[in-house]
N, C-alpha and C positions, 0 to 999 in steps of 0.2 A: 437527543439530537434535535437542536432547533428545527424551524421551517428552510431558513438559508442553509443550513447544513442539507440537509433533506434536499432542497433541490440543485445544490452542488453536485452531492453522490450520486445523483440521478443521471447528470448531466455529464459526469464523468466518465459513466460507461460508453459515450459516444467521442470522447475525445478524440479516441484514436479515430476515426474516420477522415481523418486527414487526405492531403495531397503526397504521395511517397513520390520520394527521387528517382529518376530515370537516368540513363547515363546519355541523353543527348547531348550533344555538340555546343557548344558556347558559341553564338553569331554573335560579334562585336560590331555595330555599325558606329564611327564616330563623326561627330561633326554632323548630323542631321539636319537639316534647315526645317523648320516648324513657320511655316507662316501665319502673319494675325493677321487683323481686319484692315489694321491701317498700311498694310502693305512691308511692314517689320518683320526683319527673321530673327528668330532665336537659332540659337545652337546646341544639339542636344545629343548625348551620346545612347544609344539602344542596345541593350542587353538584352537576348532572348535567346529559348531555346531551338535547337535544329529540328522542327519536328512540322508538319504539315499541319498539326489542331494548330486552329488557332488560339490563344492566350489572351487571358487579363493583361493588364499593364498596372503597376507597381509603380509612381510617378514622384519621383523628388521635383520641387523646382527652388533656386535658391540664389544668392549674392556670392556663394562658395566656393564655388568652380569647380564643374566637376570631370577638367583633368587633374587635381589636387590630388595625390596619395594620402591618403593617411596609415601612417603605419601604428595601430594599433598598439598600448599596452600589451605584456607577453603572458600576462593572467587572464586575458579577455577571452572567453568559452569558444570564440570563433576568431580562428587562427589566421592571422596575416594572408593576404592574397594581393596580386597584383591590382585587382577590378575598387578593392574598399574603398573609401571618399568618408570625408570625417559627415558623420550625423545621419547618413544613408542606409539601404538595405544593401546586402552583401550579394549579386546578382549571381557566386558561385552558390550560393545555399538557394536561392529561388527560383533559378530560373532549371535546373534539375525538376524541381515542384513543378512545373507549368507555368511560369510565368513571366513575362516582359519585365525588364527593370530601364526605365527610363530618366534621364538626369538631363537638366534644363538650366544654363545659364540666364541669368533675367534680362533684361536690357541692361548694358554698358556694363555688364560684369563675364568673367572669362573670355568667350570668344564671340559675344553675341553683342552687338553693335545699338546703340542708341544712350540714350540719357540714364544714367544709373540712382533712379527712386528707390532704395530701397522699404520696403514693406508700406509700399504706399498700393492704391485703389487701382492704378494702372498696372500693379504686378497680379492683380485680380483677374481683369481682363485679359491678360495676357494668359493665365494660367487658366482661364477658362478656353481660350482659343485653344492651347496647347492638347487639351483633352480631348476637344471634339475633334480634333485632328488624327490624333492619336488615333481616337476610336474605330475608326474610318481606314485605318491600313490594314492592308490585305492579307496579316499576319496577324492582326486580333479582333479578340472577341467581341469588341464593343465596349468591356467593361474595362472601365477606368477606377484603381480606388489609390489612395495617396496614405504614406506612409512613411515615418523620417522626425529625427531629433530639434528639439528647439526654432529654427527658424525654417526649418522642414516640416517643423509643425505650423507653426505660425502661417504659413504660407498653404495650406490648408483653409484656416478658417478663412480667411478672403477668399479665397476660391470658392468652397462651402454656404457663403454669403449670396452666391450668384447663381445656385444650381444649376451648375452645366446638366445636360443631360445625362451623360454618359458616366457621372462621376454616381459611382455608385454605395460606395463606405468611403470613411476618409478613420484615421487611426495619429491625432496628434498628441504627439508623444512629447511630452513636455513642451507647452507650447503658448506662450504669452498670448492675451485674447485682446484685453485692454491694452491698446499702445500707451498709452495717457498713466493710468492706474497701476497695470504691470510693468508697466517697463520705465517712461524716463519721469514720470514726475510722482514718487512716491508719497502720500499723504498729500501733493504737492509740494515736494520739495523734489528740484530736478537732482535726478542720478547720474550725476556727472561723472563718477569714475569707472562706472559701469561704459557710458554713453561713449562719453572723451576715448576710453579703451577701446572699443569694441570699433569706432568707428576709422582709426588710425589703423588697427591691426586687419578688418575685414574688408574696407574699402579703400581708405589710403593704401594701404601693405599694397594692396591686388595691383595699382596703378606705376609703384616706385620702380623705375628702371625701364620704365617701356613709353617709349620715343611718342608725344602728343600724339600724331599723323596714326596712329592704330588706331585710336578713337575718342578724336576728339570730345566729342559731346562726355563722354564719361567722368572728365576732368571737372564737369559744373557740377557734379556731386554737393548740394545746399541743406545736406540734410540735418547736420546740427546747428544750422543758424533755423530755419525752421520751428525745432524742436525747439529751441531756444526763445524764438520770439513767438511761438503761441503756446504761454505758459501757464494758459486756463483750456479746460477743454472745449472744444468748439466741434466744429465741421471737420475739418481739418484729420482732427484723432478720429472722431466719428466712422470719418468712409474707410479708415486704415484698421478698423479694429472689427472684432468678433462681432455680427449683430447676430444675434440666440435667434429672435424671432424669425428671420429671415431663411434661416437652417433647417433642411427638411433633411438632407440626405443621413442614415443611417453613421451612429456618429460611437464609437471609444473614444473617451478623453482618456490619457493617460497621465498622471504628475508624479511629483516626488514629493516625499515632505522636504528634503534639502533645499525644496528648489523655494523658500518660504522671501527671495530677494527679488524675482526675474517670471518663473512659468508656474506655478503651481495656483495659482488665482486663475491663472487662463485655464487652467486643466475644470476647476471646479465650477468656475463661474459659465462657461463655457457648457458642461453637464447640465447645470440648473438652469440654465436660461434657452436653449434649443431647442427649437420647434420641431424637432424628431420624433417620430414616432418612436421607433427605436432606438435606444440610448444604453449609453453603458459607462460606468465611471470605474480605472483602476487607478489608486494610488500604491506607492510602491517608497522603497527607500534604497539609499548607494549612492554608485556615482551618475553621469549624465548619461555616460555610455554605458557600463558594465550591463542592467538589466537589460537593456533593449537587444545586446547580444547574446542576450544568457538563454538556454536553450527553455526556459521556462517562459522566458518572453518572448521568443519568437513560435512559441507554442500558441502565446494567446494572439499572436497577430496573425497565423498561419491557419487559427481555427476560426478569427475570424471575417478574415479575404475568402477562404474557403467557402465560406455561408454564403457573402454577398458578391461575390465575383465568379465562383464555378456551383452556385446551389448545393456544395455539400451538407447536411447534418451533421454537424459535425458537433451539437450538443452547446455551442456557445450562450445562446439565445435563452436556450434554458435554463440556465446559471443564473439567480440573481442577480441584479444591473452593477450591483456593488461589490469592488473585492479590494478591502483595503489591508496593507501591511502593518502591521500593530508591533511598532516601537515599545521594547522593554529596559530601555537604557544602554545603551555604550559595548552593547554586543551582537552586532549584524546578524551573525551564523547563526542566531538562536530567536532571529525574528520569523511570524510565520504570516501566511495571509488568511483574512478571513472574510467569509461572503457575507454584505448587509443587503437591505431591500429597497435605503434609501438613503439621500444624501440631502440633509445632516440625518442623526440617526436618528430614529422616531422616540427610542426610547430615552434622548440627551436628557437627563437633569442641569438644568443652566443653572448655573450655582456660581449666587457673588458672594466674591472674596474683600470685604472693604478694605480699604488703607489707611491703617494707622499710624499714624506720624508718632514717633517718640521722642528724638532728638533732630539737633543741627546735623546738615553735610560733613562728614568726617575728610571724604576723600582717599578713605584706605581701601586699597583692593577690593578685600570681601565683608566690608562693615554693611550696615544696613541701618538705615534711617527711620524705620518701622517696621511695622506687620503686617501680613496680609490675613486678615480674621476674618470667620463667616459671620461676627454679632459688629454691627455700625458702634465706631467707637462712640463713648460714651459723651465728651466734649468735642468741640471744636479745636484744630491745630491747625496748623500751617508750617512748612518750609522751604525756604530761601537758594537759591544754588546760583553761583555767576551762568553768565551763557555764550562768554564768549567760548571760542574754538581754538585750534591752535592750526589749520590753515585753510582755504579756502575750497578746499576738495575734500570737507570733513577729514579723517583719520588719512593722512595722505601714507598709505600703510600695505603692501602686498603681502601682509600676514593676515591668514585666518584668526588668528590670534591676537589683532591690534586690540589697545587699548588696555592689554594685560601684560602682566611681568615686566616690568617696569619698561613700557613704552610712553606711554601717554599717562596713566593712571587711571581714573575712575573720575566723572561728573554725575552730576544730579544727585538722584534718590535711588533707593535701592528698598526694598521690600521682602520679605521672606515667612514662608507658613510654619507655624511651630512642625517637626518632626511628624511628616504621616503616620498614623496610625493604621492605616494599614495599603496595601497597594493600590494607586488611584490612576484610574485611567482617563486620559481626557484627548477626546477625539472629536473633533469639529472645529469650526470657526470661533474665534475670541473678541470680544470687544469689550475698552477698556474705558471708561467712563472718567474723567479730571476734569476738578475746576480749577482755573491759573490764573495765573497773571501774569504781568511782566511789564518792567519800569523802561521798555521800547515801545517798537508799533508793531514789532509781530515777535513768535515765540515757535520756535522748531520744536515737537513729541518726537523723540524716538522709543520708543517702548523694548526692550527685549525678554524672553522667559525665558529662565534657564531652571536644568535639572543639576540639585547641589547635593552631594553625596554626604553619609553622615562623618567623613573626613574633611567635610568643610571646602572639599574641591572640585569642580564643574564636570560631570557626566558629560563628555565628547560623543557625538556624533560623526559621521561618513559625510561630506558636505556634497556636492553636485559635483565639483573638478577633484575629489578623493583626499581634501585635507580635512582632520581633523576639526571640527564648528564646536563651540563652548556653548551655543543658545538649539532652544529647540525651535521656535520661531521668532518673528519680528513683526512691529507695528509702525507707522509714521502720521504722522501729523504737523501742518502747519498749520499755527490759532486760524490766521486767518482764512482758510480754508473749510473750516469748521460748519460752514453749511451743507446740512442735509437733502437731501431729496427725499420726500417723506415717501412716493411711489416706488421705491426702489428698495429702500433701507426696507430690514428686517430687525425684527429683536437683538439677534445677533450676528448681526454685520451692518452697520452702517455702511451707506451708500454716501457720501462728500459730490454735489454738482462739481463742486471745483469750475464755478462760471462767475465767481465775482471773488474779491476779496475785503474781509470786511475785518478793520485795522483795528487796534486793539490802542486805549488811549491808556495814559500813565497808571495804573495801577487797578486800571476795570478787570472785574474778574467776573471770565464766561465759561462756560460747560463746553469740554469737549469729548466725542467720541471718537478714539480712536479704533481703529479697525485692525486689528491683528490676525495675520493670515492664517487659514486654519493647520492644525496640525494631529499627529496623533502619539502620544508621549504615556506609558502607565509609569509612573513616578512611585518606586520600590518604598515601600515601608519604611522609617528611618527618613528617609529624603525630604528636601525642603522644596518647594514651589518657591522660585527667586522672581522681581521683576524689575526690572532696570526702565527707570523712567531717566532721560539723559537728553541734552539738549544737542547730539551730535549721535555720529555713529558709534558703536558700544560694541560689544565684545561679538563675534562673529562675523563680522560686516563686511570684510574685503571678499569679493573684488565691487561691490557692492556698495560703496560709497558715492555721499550727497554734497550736494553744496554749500559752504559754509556763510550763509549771508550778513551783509554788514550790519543789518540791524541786530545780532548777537553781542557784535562789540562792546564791552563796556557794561553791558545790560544784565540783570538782576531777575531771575526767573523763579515766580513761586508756585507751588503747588497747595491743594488746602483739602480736609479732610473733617467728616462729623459732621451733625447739623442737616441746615441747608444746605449745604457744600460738602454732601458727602462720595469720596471718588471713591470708584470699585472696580473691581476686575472680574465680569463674567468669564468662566467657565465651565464648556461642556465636558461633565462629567456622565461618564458609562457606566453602569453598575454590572456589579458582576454578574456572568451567569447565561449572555448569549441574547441573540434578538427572541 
């Protein structure tokens, strides 16, 4: 037994010290008024239990609305109730425990009146007033900690950003950090089908049917012209996004490997970058919601609110900081977790894979244009691939599965390791190293790595929304974006300013790093390590899709390998055997 194992099992014996359910009375307050600074109410409904202790509070705030039902999947470990709200804590499982469950409309969304920013600097402020508000009623404890999916996470690290007083843990659970990075401009290439989607279905949807005169100001919602026109990072994404340093209060990140499109960069970067004393990193793998309802994960949220909201021992703290779920290919019930002591792992072997160019672009499914070998090939090669697209919102595709089975077919290059020799684990961050060209003035990397079975067919994944994913993670780049920040970048992650762009003339051929989000994958014996270098979105991408720009059309994109121009693909490999 390792040191992490050792102080797992140590840590174990106190689990059970938890908060046990009482049968007190469910008080439903809704429609709360929450005053801020600038004389604004929010609208907030209060879930707590009938009991005279006073209680922590449990605090969503979000764009969501939280009179929204959400009715649950019927395989989800917590059973339908009338209180649920999609992405939230479940107030009939918590508030039996001792605790307030609180939900927060933001400005100009549900029932609370003003201009509707979402995930901007002013939902920060706002969520900070709501806390120390909060703290201050005469039915709680003081302690405030934040707890909730996706943009319930998100919405955290702004508030995190601004240490309220009374916020005392915050737990975000899949939760984009980088607005810019994570979410709409990947490698710099804006995410538009992602953006376009989410912004029609989560803020338009909320608006259609309900008469101006309810509230007006909601209707100047400008957030994807915005996003739109400041498409380098600035100020702007700055004050909207995770600052690490600034972050003191007591912090779980939680991600997914699924989430390798939208939250899982905020989960780790998020971890690494936080001025927290105390810190903790889980990753995990499924759907967006299953774990966070699953009785094992409300176990680690429940033992860790317990710690920093009512002082229990409850053994969390003594767990190694790290507990991640270790992917064995294409069969969930047989994944288990395991405790590290750091993130990335201390023991990673970074181990490059060069690319060997053999032939031309075939364009069949599953051909492959080379090798990915651990010895630099011997000569210099190069190859050629068009780059147009086929429409302007990349794979315009609501299949997890676009770009395969005779939808679109297959672009670029494709890469593959001769048959592992034996089972190979690769857990951490990847970055992918090409020199290119291209007969335009700029040139879209989408990178993908898939696990290929020795049937020659893609080892599937659990994605975030429960479909089937053919890739285990994904990279992006755009040439021109390819500036570094040498303060930030690491061996293995480049860090992209993304604060100028610098165009790329007829046939100049420059070094790019691309940055492929981490993940954790042991690739079974037999199996091939694939990589999909492609000038569009590639196989797993929806809902996930970029924008397809006009300098693609027409245009001629090479890649080159050997030499001075030799491109690789680091990856962190783990050796057997335990920390």
């Amino acid at each position: 037994m390792n040191a992490a194992e050792q102080a797992a099992k140590k840590a174990e014996a106190k689990s059970a010290n938890v908060s046990k359910p009482h049968d007190w009375k469910l008080v439903v307050e809704k429609d709360v008024k929450i005053p801020l600074r600038d004389g604004t109410l929010l609208y907030a409904d209060v879930f707590r239990p009938d009991t005279t202790e006073k209680v922590p509070v449990i605090l969503n705030v979000s764009v969501y609305q939280k009179d929204k039902l959400w009715i649950p999947p019927e395989d989800l470990e917590e059973k339908a109730n009338p209180y649920m709200n999609w992405e939230t804590v479940n107030p009939e499982w918590w508030c039996p425990r001792g605790y307030a469950c609180v939900r927060v409309d933001t400005r100009g969304s549900g029932k609370s009146p003003g201009k509707s920013e979402p995930s901007s600097y002013q939902e920060g402020l706002d969520t900070y007033d709501s806390i120390e508000w909060l703290a201050k009623q005469s039915w709680c404890s003081g302690n405030i900690g934040m707890l909730g999916i996706s943009y319930h996470a998100a919405s955290q690290w702004r508030a995190a950003n601004l240490n309220p007083p009374s916020l005392k843990a915050i737990m975000p659970w899949e939760g984009r950090g980088d607005q810019y990075r994570d979410q709409a401009y990947h490698g710099g290439i804006f995410a538009l089908g992602f953006i376009g989607n989410w912004w029609l279905t989560h803020t338009a949807h909320h608006l259609l049917g309900r008469p101006r005169a309810t509230n007006p100001d909601a209707f100047h919602n400008d957030m994807m012209w915005n996003m739109m026109r400041n498409d380098l990072d600035s100020g702007y994404w700055r004050q909207n996004s995770t600052q690490g340093e600034k972050i003191k209060v007591p912090l779980y990140s939680v991600g997914n490997w699924g989430g390798f499109s939208m939250h899982l960069r905020g989960n780790t970067e998020g971890y690494m970058n936080a001025a927290s004393e105390h810190k903790k990193l889980r990753i995990h793998t499924g759907t967006h919601f299953h774990p966070f309802h699953a009785e094992e994960g409300r176990m680690d949220q429940l033992r860790w609110f317990d710690h920093w909201l009512k002082g229990l021992d409850t053994g969390i703290l003594d767990e190694p900081p790290v507990k991640l779920e270790i992917r064995t290919g294409g069969s969930p019930d047989r994944y288990a977790f395991r405790f590290e002591n750091e993130w990335p792992l201390a023991r990673t072997q970074w181990t490059k894979f060069h690319l060997q160019i053999d032939r031309a672009p075939t364009g069949e499914l599953m051909d492959s244009e080379g090798v990915l070998s651990p010895n630099a090939p011997s000569k210099e090669s190069s190859a050629t691939y068009p780059a147009s697209g086929v429409t302007k919102a990349g794979v315009a595709s609501g299949s997890s599965l676009s770009t395969t089975h005779g939808n679109t077919g297959r672009t670029g290059l494709s890469f593959e390791t001769a048959p592992l020799e034996r089972d190979t684990e690769v857990t951490g961050p990847i970055v992918l190293n090409l020199w290119v060209s291209s007969t335009s003035e700029d040139m879209d990397l989408f990178a993908t790595l898939r696990n290929i079975g020795p049937d020659g067919k893609d080892v599937c994944e659990v994605g975030q929304h429960g479909q089937p994913v053919q890739c285990v993670t994904k990279g992006w780049l755009r040439a021109s974006h390819r500036k570094l920040d040498p303060e930030k970048s690491l061996p293995y992650r480049p860090y992209h300013a993304h604060d100028e762009r610098r165009w790329l003339s007829d046939g100049e051929v420059v070094e790019c790093q691309v940055e492929i989000w981490p993940t954790s994958m042991v690739f079974a014996k037999g199996h091939r390590i694939r990589l999909d270098v492609q000038p569009r979105d590639g196989v797993g991408s929806a809902p996930y899709t970029h924008y397809h720009a006009d300098y693609n059309a027409g245009a001629d994109n090479t890649v080159y390998s050997g030499g001075a121009r030799g491109s690789w693909l680091m990856l962190p490999i783990v050796p057997a055997g335990g920390s």
